[in-house]
Rosetta silent file (secondary structure, phi, psi, omega in degrees, C-alpha in Angstrom):
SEQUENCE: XXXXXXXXXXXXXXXXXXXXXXXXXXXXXXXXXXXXXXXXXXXXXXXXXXXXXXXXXXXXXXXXXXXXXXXXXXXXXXXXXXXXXXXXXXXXXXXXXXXXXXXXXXXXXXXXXXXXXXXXXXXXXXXXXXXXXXXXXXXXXXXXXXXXXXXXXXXXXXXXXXXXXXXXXXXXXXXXXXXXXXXXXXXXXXXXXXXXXXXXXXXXXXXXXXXXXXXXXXXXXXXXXXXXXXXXXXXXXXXXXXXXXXXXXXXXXXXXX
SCORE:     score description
SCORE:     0.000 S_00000001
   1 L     0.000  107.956  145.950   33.180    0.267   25.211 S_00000001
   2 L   -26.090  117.964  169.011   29.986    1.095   26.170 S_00000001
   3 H   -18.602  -63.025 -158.801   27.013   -1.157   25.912 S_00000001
   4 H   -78.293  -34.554  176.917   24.561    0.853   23.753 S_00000001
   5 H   -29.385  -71.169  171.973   27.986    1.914   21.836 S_00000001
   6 H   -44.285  -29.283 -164.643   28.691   -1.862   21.222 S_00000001
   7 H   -84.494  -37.336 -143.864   24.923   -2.550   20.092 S_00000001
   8 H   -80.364  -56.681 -166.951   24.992    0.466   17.540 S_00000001
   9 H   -63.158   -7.639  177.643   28.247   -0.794   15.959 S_00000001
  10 H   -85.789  -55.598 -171.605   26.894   -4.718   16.011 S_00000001
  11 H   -95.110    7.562  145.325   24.094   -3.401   14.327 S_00000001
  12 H   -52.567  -71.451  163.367   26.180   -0.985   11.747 S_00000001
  13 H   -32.751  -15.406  169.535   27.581   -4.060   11.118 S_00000001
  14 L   -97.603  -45.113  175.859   25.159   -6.861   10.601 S_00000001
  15 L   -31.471  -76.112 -160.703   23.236   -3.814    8.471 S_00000001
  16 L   -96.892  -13.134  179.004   26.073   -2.813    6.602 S_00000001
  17 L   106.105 -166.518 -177.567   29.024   -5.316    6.696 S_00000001
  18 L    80.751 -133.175  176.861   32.219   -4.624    8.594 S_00000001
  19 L    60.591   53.973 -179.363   32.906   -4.971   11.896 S_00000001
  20 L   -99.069   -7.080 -170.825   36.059   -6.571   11.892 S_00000001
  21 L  -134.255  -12.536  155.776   37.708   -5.083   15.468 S_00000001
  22 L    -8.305   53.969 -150.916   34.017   -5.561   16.751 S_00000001
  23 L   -37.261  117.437 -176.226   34.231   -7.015   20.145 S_00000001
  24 L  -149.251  144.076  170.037   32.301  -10.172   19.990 S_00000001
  25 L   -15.894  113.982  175.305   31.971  -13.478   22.432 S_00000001
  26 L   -85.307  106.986 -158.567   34.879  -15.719   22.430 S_00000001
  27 L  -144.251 -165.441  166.454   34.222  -19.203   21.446 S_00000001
  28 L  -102.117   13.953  160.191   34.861  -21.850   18.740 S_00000001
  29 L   -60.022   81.038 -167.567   33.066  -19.977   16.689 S_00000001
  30 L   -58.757  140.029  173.711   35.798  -17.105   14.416 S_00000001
  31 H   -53.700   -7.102 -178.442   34.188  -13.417   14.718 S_00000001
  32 H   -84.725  -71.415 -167.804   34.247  -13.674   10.840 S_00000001
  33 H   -79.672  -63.898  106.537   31.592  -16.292   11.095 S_00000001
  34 H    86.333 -125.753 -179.628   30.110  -14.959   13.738 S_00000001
  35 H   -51.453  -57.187 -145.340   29.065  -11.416   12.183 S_00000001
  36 H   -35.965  -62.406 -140.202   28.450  -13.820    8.807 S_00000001
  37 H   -91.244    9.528  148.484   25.042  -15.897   10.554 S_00000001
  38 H   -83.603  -56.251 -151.581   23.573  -12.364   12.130 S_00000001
  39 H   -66.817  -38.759 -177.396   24.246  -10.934    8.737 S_00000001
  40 H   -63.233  -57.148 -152.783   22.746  -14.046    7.055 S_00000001
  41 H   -56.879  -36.575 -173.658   19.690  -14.514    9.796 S_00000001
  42 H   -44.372  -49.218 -149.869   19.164  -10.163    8.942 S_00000001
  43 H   -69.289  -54.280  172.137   18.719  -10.887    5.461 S_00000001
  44 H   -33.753  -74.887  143.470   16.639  -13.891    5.778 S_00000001
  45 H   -16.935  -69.816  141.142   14.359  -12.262    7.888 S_00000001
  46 H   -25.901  -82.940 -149.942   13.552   -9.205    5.559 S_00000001
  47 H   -61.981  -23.842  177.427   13.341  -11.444    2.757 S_00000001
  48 H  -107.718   31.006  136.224   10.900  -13.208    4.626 S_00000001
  49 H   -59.123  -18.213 -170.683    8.837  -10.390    5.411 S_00000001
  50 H  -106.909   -8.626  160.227    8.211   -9.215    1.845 S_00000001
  51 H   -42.691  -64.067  170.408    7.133  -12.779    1.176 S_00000001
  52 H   -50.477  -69.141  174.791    4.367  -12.067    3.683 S_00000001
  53 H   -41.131  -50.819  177.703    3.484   -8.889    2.067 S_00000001
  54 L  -126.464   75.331 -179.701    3.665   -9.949   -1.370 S_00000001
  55 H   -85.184   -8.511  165.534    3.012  -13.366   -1.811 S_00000001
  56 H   -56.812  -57.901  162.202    1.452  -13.242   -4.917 S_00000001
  57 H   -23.458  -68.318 -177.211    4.333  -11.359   -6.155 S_00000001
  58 H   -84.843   -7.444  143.292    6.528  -14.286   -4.927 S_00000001
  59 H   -43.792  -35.648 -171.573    4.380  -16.793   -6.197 S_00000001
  60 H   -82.623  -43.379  167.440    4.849  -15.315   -9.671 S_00000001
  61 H   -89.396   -4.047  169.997    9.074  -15.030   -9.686 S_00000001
  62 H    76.376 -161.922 -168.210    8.894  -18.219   -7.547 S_00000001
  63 H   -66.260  -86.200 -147.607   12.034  -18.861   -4.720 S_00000001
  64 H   -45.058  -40.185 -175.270   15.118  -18.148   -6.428 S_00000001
  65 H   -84.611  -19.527  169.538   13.776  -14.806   -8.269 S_00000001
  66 H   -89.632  -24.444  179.786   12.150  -13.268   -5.282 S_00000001
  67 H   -42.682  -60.788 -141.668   15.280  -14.077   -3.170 S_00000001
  68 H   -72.842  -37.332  176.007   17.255  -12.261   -5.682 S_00000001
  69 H   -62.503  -47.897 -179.865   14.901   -9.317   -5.421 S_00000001
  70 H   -72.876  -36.775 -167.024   14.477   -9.172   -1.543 S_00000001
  71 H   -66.859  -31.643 -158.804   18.489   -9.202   -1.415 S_00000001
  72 H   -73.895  -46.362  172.711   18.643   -6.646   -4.075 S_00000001
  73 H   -48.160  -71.409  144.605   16.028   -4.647   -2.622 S_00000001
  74 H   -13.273 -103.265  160.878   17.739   -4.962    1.014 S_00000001
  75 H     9.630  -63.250 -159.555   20.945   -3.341   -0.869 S_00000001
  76 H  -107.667   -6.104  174.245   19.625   -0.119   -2.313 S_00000001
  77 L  -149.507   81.732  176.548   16.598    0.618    0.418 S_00000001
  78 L   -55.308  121.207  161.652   17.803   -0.933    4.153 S_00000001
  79 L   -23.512  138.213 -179.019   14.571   -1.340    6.631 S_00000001
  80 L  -140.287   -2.971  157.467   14.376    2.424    8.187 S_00000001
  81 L  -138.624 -177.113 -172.326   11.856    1.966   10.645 S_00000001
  82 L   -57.750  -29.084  157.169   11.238   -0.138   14.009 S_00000001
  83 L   -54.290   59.052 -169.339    8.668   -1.791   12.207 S_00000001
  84 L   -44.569   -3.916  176.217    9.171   -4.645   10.047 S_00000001
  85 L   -73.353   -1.805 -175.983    5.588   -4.107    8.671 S_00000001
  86 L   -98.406  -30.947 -172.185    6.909   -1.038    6.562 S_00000001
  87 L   -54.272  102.571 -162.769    9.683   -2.954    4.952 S_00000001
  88 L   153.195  -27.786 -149.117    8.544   -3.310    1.351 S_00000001
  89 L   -84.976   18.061  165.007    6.929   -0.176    0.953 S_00000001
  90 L   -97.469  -30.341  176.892    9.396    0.920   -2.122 S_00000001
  91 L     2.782  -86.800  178.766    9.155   -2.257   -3.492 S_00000001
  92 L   -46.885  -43.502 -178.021    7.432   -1.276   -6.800 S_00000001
  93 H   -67.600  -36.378  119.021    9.573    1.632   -7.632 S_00000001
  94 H   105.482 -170.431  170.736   11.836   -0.269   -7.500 S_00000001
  95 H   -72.215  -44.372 -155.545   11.137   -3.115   -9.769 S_00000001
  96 H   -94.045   -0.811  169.300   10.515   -0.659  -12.260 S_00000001
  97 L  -102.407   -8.908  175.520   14.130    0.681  -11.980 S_00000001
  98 L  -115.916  133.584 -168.259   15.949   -2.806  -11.682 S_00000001
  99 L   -96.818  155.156   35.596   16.403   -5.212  -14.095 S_00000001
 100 L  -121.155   38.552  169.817   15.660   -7.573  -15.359 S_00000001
 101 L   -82.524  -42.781  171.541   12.242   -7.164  -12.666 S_00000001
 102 L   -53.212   -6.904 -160.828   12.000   -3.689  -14.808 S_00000001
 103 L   -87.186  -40.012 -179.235   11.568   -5.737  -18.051 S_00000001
 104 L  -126.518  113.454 -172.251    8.012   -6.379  -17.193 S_00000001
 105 H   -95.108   31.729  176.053    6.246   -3.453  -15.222 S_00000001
 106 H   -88.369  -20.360 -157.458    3.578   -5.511  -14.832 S_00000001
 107 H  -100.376  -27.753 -175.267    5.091   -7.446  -11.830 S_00000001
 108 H   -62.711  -58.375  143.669    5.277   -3.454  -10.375 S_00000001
 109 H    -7.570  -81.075  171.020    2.003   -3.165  -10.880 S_00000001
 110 H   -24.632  -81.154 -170.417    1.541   -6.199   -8.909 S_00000001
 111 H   -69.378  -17.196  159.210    3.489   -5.402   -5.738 S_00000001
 112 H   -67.134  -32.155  179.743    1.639   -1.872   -5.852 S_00000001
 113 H   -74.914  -83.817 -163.712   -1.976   -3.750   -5.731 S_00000001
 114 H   -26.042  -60.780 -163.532   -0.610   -6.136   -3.460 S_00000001
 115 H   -66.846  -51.689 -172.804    0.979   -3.587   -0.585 S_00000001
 116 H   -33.153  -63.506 -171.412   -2.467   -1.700   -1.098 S_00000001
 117 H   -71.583  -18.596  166.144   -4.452   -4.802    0.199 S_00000001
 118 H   -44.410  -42.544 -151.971   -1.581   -5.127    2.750 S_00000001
 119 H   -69.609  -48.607  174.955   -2.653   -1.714    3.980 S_00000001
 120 H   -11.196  -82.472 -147.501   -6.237   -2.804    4.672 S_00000001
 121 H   -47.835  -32.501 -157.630   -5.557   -4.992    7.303 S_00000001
 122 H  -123.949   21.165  157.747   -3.488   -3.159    9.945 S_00000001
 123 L   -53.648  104.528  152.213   -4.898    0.443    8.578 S_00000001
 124 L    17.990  159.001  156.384   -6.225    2.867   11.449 S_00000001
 125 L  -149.872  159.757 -101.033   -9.991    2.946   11.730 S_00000001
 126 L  -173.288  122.502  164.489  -12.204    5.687   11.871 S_00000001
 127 L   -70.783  166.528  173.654  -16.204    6.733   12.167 S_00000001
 128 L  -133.590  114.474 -147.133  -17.684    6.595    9.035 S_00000001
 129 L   -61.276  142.685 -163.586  -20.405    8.333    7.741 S_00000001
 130 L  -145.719  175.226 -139.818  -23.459    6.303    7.182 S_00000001
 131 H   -75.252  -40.948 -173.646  -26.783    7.164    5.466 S_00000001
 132 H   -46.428  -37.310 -152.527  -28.418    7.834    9.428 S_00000001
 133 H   -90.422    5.661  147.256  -26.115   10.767   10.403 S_00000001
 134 H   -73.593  -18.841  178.853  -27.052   12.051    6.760 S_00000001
 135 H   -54.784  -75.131 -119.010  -31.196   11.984    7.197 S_00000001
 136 L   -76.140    2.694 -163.701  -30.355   14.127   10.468 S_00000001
 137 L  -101.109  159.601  159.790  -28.654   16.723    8.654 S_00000001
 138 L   -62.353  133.018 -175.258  -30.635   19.733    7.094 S_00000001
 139 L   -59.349  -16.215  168.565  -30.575   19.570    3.105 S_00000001
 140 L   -53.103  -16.126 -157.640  -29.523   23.160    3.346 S_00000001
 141 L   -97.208  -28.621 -175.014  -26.381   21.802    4.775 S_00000001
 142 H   -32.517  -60.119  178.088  -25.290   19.374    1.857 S_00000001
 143 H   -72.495    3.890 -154.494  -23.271   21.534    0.670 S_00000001
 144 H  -113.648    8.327 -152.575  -21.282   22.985    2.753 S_00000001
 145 L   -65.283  145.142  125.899  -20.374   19.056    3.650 S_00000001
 146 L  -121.550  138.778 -163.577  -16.148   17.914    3.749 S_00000001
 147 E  -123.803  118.855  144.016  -15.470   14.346    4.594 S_00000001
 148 E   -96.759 -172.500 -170.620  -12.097   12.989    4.844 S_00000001
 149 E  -119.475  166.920 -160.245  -11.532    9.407    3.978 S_00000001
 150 L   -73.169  122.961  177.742  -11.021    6.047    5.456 S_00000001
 151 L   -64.339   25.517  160.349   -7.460    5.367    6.819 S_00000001
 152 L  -123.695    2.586  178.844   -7.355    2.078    4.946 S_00000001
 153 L   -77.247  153.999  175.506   -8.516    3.344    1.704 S_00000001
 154 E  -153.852  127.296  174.686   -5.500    3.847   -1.246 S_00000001
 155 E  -119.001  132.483 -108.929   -6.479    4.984   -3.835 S_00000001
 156 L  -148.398   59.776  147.777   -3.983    3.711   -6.748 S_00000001
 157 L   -30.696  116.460 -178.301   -3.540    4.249  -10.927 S_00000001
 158 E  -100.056  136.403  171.412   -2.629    1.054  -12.494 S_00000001
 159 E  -111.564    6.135  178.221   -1.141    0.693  -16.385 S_00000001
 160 E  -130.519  158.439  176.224   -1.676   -3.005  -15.948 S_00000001
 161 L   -80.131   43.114  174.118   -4.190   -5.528  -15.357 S_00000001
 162 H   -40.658  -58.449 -178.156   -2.577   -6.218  -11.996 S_00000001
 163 H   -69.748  -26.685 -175.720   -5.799   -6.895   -9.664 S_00000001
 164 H   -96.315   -3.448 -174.074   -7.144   -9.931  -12.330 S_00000001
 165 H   -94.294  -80.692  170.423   -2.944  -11.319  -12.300 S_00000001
 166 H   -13.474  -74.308  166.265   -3.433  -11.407   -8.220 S_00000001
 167 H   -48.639  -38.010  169.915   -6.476  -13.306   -8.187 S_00000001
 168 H   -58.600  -77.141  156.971   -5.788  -15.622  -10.430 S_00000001
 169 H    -3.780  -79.055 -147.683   -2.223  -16.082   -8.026 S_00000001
 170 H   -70.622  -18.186 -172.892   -4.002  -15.940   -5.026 S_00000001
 171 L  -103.457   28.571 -175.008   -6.746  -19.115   -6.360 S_00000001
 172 L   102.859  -44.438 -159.494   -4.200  -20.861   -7.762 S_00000001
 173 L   -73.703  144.486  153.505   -5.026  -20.442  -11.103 S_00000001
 174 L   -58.788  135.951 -177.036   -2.797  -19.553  -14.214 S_00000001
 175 L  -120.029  164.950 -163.140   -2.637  -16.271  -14.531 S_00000001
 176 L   -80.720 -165.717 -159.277   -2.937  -14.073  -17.734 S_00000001
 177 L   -72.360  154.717  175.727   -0.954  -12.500  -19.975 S_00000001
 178 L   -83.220   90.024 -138.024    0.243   -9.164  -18.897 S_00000001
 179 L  -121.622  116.753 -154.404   -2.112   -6.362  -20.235 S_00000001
 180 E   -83.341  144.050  159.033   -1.983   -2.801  -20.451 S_00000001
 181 E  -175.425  128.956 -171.334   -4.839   -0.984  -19.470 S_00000001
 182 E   -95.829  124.201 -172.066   -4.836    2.206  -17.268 S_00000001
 183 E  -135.866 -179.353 -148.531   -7.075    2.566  -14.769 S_00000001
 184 L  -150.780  116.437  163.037   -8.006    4.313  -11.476 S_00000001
 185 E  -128.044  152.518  179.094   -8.753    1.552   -8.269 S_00000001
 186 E  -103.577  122.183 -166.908  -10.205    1.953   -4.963 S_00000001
 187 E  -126.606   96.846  169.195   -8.592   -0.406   -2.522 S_00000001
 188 E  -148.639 -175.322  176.599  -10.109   -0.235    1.095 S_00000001
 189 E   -58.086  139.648  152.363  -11.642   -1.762    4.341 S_00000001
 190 L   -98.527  175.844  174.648  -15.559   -2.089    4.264 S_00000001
 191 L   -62.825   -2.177  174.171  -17.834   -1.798    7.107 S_00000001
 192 L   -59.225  -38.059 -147.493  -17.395   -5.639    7.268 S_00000001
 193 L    47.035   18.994 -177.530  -13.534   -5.276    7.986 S_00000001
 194 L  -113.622  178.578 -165.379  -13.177   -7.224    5.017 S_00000001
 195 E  -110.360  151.676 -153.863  -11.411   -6.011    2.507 S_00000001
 196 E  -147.348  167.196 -161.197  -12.582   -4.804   -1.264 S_00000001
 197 E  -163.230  113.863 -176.059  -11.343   -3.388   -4.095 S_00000001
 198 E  -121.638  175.774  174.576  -12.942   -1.570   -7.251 S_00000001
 199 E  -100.119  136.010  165.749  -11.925    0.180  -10.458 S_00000001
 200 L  -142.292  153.980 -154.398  -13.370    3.825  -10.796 S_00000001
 201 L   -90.087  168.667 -158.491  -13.165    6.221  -13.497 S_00000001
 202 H   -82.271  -18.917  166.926  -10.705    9.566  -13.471 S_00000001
 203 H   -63.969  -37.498 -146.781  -13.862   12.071  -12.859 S_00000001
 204 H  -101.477  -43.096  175.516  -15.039    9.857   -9.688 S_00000001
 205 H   -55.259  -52.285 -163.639  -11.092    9.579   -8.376 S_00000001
 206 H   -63.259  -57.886 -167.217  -10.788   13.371   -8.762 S_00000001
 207 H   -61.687  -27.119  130.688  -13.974   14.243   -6.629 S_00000001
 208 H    -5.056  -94.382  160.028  -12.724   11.695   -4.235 S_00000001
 209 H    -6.486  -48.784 -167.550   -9.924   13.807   -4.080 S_00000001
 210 H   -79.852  -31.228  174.307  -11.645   17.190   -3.253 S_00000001
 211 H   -59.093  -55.064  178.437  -12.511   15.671    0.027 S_00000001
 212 H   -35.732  -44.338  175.754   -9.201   14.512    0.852 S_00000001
 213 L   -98.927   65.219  174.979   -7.873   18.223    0.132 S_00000001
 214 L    30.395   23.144  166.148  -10.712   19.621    2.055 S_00000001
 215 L   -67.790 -155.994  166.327  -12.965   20.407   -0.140 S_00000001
 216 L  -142.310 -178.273 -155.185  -16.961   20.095    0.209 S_00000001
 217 H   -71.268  -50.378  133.797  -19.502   18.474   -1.385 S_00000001
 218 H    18.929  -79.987 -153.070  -20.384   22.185   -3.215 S_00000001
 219 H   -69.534  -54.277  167.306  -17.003   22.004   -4.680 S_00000001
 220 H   -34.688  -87.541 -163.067  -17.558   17.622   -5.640 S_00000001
 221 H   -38.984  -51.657  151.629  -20.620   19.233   -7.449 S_00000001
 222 H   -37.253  -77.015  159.070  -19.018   21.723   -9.512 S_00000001
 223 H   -22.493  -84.986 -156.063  -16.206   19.233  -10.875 S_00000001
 224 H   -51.393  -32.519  169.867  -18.978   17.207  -12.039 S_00000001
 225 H   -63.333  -29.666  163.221  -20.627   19.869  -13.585 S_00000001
 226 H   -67.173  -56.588 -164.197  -17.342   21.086  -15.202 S_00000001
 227 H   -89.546  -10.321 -176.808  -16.709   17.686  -16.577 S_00000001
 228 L  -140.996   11.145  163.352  -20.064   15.940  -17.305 S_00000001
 229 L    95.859  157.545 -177.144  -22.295   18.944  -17.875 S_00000001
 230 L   -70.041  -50.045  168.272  -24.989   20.801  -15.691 S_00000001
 231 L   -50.028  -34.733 -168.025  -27.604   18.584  -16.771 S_00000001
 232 L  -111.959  -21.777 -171.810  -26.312   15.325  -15.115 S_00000001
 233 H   -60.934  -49.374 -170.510  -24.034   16.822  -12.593 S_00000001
 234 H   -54.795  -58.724 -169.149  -25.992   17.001   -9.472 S_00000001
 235 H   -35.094  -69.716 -134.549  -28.071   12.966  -10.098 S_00000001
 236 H   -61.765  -51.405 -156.831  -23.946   11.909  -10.762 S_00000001
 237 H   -76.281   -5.122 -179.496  -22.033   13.549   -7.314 S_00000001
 238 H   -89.263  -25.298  172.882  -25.544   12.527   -5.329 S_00000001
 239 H   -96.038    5.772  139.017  -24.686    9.087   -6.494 S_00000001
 240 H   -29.912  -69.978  177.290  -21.207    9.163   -5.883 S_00000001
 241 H   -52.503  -99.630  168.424  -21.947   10.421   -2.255 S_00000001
 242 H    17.554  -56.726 -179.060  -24.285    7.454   -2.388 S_00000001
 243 H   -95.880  -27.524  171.898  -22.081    5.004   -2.966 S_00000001
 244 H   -66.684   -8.845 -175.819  -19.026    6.104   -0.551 S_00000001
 245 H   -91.131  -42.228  158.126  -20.994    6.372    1.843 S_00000001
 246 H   -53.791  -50.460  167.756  -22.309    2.280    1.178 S_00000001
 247 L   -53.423  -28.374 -177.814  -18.611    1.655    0.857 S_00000001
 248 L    68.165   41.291  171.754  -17.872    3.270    3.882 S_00000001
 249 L  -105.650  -15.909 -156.388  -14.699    5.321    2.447 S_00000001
 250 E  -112.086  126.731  151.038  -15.969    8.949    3.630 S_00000001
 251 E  -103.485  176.192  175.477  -15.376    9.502    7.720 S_00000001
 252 E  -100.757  145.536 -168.838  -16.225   12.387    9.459 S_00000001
 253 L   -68.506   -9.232 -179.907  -13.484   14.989    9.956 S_00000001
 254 L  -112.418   14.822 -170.868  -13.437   15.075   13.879 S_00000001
 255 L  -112.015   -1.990 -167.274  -13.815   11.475   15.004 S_00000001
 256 L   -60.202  118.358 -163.691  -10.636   10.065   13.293 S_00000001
 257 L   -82.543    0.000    0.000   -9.115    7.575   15.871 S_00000001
C-alpha cells in the first residue's frame, strides 16, 4: 500500500469510522483501540474549536449540552476544509433543525451573532473610503459613486434579541429572557481594528445593499426617495454615506487586498 493511499484511508477512517483491515503499527495497543483515540482526539478537537468560536453559545448550554451539539453537529456536517477556522460555519442552521437546540431559536440566533463577530477578527482588509478622498472628488461626481464594502462587515437579520443575550454572557452577567424582535445588524471591523456592531433599519440595509450589487450612490438616492419620499431623500442617503464612511464599511472598488 502506498503511503498517501494509507493516509487517505486512516483518515476515511478516523472521519468516518471503519477501518478494520487498516494497516496500523503493531504494539500492545489492539488496532480497535488504536483507530478509537484518533477517532476520539478528531472529535475532541472540533468540539473544541466551536468552543472557541462560540463561547457564549457554550457558556449558555454549559459542558455536557454543547458537547452533545459539537458531536451532533460533527455527524451531519464533517469539517470540509483545511482550515479548522471554518468549522462551525453551519452551526445555526443547524440548531434550528435539531432538537431539542431547535426548541429555542434563540440560541440560533446566538451562534449567528456570535460567528459574525468571529468574522471580524481574521476578515481580509481593505482601503476604505474616508471623508479626504471624498473633498477631492468633484460634486458632479457623487453620483455616479459605487463602493463595495468592508471584508469584515456581515450584515445579518435577527428574530431575537441575540446581541443583548451575548453581552450579558460575555460580562458574566445573567442573561435575559429570550425575546423576539426582528431586526437588521451591522457587524464589522472599524478603523480601530476593533470590532462593533449596530442595529439598522430595513431601508438603510437595502441601500447598503445597492453597493454591494454594484450599484451607485444615484441609485442609494432613488431607494430613498422611493421609500421615504423626495422631500427627505437626498439629507437621509447623504447621511447614510456619512455615517459608512465614519464606520469605515464602504472601500473603494479597486484597492481590495
Amino acid at each position: 500500500m502506498q503511503l498517501r493511499e494509507w493516509q487517505q484511508q486512516l483518515q476515511h477512517a478516523i472521519v468516518h469510522g471503519g477501518g478494520a483491515q487498516l494497516p496500523l503499527r503493531h504494539g500492545a495497543i489492539a488496532r480497535e483501540r488504536q483507530l478509537a483515540i484518533y477517532q476520539n482526539a478528531y472529535v475532541l478537537r472540533l468540539a473544541e474549536a466551536l468552543r472557541s468560536n462560540y463561547p457564549a453559545l457554550h457558556q449558555l448550554l454549559g459542558d455536557d449540552d454543547f458537547d452533545l451539539l459539537a458531536r451532533r453537529y460533527l455527524a451531519a456536517s464533517p469539517s470540509s476544509t483545511a482550515s479548522i477556522r471554518w468549522f462551525g460555519n453551519q452551526l445555526a442552521d443547524f440548531m434550528l433543525r435539531e432538537e431539542p437546540f431547535a426548541l429555542c431559536p434563540a440560541m440560533s440566533d446566538l451562534a449567528r451573532f456570535e460567528w459574525a463577530l468571529r468574522h471580524t477578527v481574521d476578515a481580509g482588509d481593505a482601503d476604505r473610503v474616508t471623508f479626504e478622498y471624498m473633498q477631492q472628488l468633484s460634486a458632479d461626481l457623487w453620483g455616479t459613486l459605487t463602493f463595495d464594502l468592508h471584508p469584515s462587515l456581515t450584515m445579518l437579520q435577527l428574530a431575537w434579541n441575540a446581541p443583548a443575550i451575548w453581552k450579558a454572557l460575555i460580562s458574566d452577567q445573567e442573561p435575559p429572557a429570550p425575546k423576539s424582535e426582528t431586526r437588521m445588524w451591522f457587524v464589522y471591523r472599524d478603523n480601530d481594528l476593533v470590532t462593533q456592531w449596530r442595529s439598522a433599519d430595513a431601508n438603510e440595509a437595502t441601500a447598503l445593499s445597492i453597493f454591494r450589487n454594484g450599484g451607485d450612490f444615484d441609485t442609494v438616492c432613488d431607494f430613498a426617495a422611493q421609500q421615504l419620499g423626495e422631500d427627505i431623500a437626498a439629507i437621509t442617503a447623504a447621511g447614510w454615506l456619512k455615517q459608512w464612511i465614519n464606520e469605515g464599511v464602504l472601500i473603494t472598488r479597486t484597492t481590495a487586498l
